[in-house]
C-alpha positions in Angstrom: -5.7 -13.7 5.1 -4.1 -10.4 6.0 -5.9 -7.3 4.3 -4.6 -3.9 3.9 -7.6 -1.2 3.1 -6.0 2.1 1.5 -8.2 4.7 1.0 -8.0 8.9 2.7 -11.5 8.7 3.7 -12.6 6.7 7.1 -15.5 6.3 6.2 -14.9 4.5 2.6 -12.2 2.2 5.3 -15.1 1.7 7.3 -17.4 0.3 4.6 -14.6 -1.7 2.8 -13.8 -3.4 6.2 -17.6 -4.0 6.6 -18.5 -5.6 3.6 -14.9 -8.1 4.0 -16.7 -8.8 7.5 -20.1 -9.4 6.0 -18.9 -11.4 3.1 -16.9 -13.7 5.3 -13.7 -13.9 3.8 -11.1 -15.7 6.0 -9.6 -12.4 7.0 -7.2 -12.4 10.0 -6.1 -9.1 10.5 -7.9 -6.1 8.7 -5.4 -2.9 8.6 -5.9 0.3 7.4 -4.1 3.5 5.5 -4.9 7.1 4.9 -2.6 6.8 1.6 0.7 5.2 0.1 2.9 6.4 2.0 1.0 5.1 5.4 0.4 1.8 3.2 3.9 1.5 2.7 4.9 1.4 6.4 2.4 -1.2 7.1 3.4 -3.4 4.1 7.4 -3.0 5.3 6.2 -4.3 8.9 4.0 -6.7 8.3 2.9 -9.3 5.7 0.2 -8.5 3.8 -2.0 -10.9 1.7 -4.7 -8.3 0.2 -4.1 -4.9 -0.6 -7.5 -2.9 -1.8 -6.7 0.5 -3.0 -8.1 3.9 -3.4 -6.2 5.9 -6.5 -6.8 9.8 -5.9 -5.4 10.5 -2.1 -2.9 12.9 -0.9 0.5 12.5 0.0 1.2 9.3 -1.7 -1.6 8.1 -4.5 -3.1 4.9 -5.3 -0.9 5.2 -8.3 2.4 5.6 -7.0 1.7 2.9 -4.5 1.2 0.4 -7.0 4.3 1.6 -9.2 6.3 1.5 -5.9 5.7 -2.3 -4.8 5.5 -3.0 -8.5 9.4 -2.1 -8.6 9.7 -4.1 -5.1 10.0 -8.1 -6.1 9.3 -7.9 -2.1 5.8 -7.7 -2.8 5.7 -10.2 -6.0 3.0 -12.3 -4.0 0.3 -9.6 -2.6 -2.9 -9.5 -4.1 -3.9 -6.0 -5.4 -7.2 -4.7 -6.0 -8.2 -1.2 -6.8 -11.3 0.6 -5.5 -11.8 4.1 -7.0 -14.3 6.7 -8.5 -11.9 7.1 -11.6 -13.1 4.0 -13.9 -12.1 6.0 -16.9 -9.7 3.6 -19.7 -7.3 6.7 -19.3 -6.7 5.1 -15.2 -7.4 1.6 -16.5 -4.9 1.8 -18.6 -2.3 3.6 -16.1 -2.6 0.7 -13.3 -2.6 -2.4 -16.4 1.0 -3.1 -15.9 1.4 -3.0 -12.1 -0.3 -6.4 -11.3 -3.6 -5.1 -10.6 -5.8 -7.8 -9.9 -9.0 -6.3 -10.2 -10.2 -2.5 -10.7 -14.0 -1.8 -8.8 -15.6 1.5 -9.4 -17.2 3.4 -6.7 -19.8 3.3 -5.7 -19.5 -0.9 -5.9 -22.6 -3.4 -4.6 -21.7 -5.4 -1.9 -22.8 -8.4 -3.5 -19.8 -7.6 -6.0 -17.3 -6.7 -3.8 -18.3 -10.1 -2.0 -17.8 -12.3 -5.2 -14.1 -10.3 -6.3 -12.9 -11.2 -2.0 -14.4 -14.3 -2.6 -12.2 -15.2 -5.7 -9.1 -13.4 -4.2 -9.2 -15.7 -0.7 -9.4 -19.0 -2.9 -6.7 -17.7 -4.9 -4.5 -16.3 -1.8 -5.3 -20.1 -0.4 -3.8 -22.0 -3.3 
């Protein structure tokens, strides 16, 4: 599985990408983004299985990334999963029509980050 990790801080990338270590998911390449925009040029140039978002980031948000390869049937297939501080039904609401697989607050356990890569990899397998 190929994993995208959007989010503007490094550390938050760093964490992400340690728990998908730690939780063993079959992942063969681990990239990363600073925001959309970055995202975008990675998912143009490569294929991309998993994409785990951040929502509030400059240049390009969480939000307009996900309206952007929501308007793309290019991107039909790839797996999207949110990862933000905003939880609120107001942001729930915004990202429920742009195939969002799953929406994690921050801070998120391990152990529950763990179980939604676990379900995404058998579902990216089938």
């Amino acid at each position: 599985m190929r994993i995208l990790i959007v989010d503007d801080s490094s550390m938050m990338r760093t964490m992400i990408k340690r728990v998908v270590l730690l939780a063993k998911v079959p992942a063969q390449d681990i990239f990363e983004a600073g925001n959309g925009a970055e995202a975008l040029g990675i998912l143009e140039s490569r294929d991309i299985d998993l994409l785990l978002t951040d929502i509030n980031m400059p240049v390009m948000t969480g939000i307009e990334l996900l309206r952007e390869l929501a308007a793309n049937r290019r991107w039909a297939a790839l797996t999207r999963v949110v990862i933000s501080t905003d939880g609120s039904a107001a942001r729930r609401d915004e990202v429920a029509g742009l195939d969002v697989r799953c929406y994690l607050e921050k801070p998120f356990s391990p152990e529950v980050m763990r179980d939604v890569l676990a379900e995404v990899a058998r579902a990216v397998r089938v």
